[in-house]
PyMOL commands that place a pseudoatom at each C-alpha (Angstrom):
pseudoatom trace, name=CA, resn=UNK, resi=1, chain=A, elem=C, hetatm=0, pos=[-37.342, 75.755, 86.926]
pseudoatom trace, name=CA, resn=UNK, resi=2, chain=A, elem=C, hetatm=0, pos=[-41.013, 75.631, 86.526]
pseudoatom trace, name=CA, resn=UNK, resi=3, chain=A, elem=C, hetatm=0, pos=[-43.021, 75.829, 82.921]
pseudoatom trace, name=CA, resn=UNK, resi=4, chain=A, elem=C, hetatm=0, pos=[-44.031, 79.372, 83.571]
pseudoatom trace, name=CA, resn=UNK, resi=5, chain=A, elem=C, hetatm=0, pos=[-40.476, 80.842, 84.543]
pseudoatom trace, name=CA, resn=UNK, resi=6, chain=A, elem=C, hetatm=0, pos=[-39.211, 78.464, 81.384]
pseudoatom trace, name=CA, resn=UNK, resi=7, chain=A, elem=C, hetatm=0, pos=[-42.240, 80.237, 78.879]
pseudoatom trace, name=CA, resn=UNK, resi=8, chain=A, elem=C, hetatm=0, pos=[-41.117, 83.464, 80.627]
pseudoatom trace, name=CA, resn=UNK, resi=9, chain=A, elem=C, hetatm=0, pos=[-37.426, 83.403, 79.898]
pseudoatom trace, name=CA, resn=UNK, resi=10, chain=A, elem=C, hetatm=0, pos=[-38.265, 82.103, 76.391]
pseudoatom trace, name=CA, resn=UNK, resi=11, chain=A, elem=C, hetatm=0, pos=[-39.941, 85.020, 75.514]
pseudoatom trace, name=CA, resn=UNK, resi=12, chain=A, elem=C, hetatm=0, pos=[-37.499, 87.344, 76.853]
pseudoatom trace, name=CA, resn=UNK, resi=13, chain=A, elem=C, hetatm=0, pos=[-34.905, 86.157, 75.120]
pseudoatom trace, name=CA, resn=UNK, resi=14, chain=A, elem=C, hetatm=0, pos=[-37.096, 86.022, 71.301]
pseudoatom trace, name=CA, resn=UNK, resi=15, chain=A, elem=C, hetatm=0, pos=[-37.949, 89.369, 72.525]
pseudoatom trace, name=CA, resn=UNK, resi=16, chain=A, elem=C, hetatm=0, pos=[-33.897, 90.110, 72.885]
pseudoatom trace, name=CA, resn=UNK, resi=17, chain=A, elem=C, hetatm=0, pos=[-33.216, 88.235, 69.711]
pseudoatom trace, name=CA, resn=UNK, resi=18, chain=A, elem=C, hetatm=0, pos=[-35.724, 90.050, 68.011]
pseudoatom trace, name=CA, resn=UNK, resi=19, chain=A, elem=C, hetatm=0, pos=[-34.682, 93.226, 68.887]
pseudoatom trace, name=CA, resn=UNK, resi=20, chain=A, elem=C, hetatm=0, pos=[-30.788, 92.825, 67.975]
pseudoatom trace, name=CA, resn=UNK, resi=21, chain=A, elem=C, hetatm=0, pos=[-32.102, 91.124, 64.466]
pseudoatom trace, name=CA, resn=UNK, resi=22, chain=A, elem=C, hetatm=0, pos=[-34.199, 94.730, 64.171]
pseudoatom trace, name=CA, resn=UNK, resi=23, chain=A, elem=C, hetatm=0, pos=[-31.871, 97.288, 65.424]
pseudoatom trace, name=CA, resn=UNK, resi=24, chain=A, elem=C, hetatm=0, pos=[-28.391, 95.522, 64.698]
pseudoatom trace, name=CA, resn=UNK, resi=25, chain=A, elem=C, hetatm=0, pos=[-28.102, 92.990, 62.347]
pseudoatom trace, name=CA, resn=UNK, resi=26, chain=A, elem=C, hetatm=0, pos=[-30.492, 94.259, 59.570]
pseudoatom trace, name=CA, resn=UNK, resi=27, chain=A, elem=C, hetatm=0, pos=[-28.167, 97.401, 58.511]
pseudoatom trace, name=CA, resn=UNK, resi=28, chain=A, elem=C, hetatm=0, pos=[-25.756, 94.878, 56.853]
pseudoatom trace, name=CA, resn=UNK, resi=29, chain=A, elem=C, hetatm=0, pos=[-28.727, 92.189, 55.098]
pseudoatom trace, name=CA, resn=UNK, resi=30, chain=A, elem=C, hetatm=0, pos=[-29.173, 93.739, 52.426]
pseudoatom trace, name=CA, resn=UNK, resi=31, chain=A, elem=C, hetatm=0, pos=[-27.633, 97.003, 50.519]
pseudoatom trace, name=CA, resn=UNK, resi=32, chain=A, elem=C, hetatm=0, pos=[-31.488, 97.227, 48.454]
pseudoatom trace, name=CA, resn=UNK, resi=33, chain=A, elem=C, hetatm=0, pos=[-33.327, 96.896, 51.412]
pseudoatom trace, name=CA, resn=UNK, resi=34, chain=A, elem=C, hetatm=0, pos=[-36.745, 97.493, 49.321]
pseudoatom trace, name=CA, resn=UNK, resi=35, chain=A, elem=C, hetatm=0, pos=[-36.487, 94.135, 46.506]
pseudoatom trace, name=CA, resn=UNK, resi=36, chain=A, elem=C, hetatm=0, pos=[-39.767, 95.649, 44.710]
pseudoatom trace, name=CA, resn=UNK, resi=37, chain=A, elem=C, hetatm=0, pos=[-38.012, 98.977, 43.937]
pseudoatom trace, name=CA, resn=UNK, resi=38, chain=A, elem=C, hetatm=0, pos=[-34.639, 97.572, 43.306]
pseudoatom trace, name=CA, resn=UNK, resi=39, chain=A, elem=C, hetatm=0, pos=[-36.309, 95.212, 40.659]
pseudoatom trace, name=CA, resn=UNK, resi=40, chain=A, elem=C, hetatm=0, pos=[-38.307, 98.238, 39.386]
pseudoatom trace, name=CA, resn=UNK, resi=41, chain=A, elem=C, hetatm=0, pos=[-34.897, 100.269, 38.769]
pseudoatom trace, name=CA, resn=UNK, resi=42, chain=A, elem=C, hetatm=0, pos=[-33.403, 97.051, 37.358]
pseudoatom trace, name=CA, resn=UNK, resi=43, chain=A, elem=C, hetatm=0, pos=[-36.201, 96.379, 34.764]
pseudoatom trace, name=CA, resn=UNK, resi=44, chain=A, elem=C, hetatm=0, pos=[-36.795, 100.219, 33.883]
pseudoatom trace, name=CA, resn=UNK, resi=45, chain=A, elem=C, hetatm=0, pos=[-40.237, 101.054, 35.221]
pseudoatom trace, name=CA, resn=UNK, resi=46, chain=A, elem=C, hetatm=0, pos=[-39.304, 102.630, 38.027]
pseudoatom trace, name=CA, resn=UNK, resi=47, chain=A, elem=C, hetatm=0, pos=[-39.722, 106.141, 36.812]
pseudoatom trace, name=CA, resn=UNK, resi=48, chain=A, elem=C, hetatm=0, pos=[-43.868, 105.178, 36.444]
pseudoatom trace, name=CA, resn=UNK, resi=49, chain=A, elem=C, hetatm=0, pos=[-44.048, 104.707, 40.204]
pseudoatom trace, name=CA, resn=UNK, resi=50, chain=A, elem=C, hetatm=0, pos=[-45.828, 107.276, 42.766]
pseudoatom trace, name=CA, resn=UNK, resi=51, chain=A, elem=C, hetatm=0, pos=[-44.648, 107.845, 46.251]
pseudoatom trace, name=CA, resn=UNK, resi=52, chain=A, elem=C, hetatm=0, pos=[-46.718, 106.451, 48.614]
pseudoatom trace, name=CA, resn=UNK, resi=53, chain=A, elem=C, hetatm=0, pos=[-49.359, 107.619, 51.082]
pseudoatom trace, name=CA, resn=UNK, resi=54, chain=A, elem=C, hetatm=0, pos=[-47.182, 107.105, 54.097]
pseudoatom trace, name=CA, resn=UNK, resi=55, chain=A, elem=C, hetatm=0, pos=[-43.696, 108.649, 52.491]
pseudoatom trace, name=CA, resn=UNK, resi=56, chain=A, elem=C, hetatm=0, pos=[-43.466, 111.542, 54.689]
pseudoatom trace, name=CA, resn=UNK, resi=57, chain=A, elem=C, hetatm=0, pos=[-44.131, 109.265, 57.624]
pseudoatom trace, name=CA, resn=UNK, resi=58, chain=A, elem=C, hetatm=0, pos=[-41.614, 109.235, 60.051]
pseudoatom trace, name=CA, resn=UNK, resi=59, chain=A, elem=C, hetatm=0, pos=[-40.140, 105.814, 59.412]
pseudoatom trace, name=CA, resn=UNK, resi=60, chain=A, elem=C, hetatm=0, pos=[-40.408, 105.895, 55.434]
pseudoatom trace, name=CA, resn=UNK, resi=61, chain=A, elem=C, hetatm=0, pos=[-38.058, 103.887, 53.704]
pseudoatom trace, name=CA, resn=UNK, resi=62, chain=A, elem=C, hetatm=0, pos=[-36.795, 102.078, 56.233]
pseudoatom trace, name=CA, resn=UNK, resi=63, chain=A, elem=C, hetatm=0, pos=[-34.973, 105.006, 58.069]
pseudoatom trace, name=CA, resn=UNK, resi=64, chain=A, elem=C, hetatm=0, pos=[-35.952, 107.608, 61.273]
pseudoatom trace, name=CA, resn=UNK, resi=65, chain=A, elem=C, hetatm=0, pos=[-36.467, 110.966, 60.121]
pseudoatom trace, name=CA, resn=UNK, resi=66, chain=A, elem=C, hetatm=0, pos=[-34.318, 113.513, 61.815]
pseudoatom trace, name=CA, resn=UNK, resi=67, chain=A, elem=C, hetatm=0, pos=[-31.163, 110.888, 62.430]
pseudoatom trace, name=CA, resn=UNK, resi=68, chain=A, elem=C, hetatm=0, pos=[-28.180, 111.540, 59.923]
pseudoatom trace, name=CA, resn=UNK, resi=69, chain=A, elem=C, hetatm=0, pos=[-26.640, 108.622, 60.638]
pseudoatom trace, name=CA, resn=UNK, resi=70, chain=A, elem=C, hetatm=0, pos=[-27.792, 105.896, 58.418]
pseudoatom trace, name=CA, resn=UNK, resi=71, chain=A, elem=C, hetatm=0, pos=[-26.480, 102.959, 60.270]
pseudoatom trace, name=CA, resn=UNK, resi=72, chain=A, elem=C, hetatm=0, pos=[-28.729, 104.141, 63.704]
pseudoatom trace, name=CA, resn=UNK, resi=73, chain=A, elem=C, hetatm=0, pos=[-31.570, 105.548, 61.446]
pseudoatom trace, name=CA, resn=UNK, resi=74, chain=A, elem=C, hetatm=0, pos=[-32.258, 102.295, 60.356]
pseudoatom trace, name=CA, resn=UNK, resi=75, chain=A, elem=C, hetatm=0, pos=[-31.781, 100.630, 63.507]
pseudoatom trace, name=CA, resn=UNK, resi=76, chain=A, elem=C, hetatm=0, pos=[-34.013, 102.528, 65.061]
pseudoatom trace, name=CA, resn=UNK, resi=77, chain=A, elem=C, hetatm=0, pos=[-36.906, 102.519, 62.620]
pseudoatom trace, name=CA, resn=UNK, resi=78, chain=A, elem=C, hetatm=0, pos=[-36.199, 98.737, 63.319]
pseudoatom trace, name=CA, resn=UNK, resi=79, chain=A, elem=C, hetatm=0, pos=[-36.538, 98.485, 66.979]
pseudoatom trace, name=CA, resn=UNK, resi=80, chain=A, elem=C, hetatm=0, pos=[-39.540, 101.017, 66.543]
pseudoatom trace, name=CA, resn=UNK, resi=81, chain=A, elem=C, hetatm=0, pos=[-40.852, 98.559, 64.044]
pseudoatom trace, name=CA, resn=UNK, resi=82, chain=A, elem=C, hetatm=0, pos=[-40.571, 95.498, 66.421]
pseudoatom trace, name=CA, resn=UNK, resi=83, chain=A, elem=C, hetatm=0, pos=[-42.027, 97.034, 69.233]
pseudoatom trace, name=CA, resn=UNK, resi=84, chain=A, elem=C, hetatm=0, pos=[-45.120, 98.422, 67.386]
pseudoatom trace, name=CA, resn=UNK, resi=85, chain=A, elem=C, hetatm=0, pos=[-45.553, 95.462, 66.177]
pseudoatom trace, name=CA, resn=UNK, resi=86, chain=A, elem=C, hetatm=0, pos=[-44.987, 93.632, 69.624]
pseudoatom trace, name=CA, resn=UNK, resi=87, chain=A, elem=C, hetatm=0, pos=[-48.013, 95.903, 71.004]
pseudoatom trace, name=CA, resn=UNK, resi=88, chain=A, elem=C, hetatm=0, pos=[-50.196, 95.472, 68.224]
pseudoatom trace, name=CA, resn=UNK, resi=89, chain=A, elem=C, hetatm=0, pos=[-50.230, 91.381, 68.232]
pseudoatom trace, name=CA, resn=UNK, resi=90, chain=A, elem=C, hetatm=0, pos=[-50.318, 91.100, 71.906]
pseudoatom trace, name=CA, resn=UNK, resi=91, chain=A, elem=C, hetatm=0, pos=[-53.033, 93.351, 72.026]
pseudoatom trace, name=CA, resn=UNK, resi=92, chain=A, elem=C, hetatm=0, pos=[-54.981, 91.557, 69.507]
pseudoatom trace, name=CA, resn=UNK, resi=93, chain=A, elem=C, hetatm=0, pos=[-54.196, 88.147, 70.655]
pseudoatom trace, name=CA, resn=UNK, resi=94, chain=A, elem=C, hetatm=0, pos=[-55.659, 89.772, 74.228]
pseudoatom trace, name=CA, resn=UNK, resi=95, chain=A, elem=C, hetatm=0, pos=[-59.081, 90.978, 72.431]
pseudoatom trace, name=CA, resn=UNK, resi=96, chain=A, elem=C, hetatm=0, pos=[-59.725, 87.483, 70.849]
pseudoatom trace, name=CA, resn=UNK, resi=97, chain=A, elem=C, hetatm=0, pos=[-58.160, 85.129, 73.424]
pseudoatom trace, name=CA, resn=UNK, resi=98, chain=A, elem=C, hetatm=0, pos=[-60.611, 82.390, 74.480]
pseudoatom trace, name=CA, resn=UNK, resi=99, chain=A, elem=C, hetatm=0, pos=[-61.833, 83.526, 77.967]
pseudoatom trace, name=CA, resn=UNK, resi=100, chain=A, elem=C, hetatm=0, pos=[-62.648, 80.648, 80.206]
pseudoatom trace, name=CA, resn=UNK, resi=101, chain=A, elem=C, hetatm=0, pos=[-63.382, 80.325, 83.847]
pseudoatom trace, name=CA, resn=UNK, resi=102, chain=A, elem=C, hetatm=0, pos=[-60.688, 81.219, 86.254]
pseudoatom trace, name=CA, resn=UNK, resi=103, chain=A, elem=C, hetatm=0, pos=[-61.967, 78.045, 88.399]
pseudoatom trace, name=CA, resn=UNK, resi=104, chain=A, elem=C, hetatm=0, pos=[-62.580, 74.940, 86.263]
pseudoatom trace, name=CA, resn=UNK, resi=105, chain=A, elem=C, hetatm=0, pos=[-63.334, 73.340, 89.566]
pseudoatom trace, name=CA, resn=UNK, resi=106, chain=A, elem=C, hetatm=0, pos=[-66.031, 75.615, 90.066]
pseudoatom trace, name=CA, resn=UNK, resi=107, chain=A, elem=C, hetatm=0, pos=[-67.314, 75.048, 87.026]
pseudoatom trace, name=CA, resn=UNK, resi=108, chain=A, elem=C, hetatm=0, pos=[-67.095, 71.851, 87.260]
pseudoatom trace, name=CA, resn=UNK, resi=109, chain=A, elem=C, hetatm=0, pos=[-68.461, 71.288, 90.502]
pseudoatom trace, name=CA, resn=UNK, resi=110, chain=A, elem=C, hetatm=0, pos=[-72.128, 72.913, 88.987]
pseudoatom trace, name=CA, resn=UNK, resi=111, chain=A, elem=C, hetatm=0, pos=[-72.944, 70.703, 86.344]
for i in range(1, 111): cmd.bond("trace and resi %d" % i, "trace and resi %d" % (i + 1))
show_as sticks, trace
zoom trace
């Protein structure tokens, strides 16, 4: 197996892992899945909060608007979460890669 087909399986599988973590095994981590507004509750200042900017979103509070069933709400505001965030690091770490020559050789060869 060479390097590239091992990097290549590797990331398929985190991807995988990542994706079953997300969709699968976070509905059961945690019955307060927000620990700043489950201390707020718990200590009493909860009522002095404001809703955030983004609580109508679509994904707000850990859920997917329009699915009634908690358990696959969450899940899928998960998976949706992973893969956002998938395309959002890959395409930064693509803007601000280091870009050298695709012929070292070449390069090499000129000095």
């Amino acid at each position: 197996m060479s390097t590239r087909t091992g990097t290549r399986r590797f990331y398929a599988v985190a991807l995988l892992v990542s994706l079953l973590v997300a969709g699968v095994a976070s509905y059961y981590a945690s019955s307060h899945p927000d620990g700043l507004e489950y201390v707020a509750e718990q200590t009493g200042f909860l009522d002095s909060a404001e809703d955030s900017a983004t609580a109508d979103s679509p994904l707000a509070d850990y859920q997917t608007s329009g699915v009634d069933d908690p358990r696959v709400s969450g899940g899928v505001a998960g998976v949706v979460g992973v893969v956002v965030m998938l395309v959002l690091s890959t395409g930064l770490f693509w803007l601000i890669r280091r870009r050298e020559p695709r012929d070292r050789e070449a390069r090499d060869a000129g000095s």
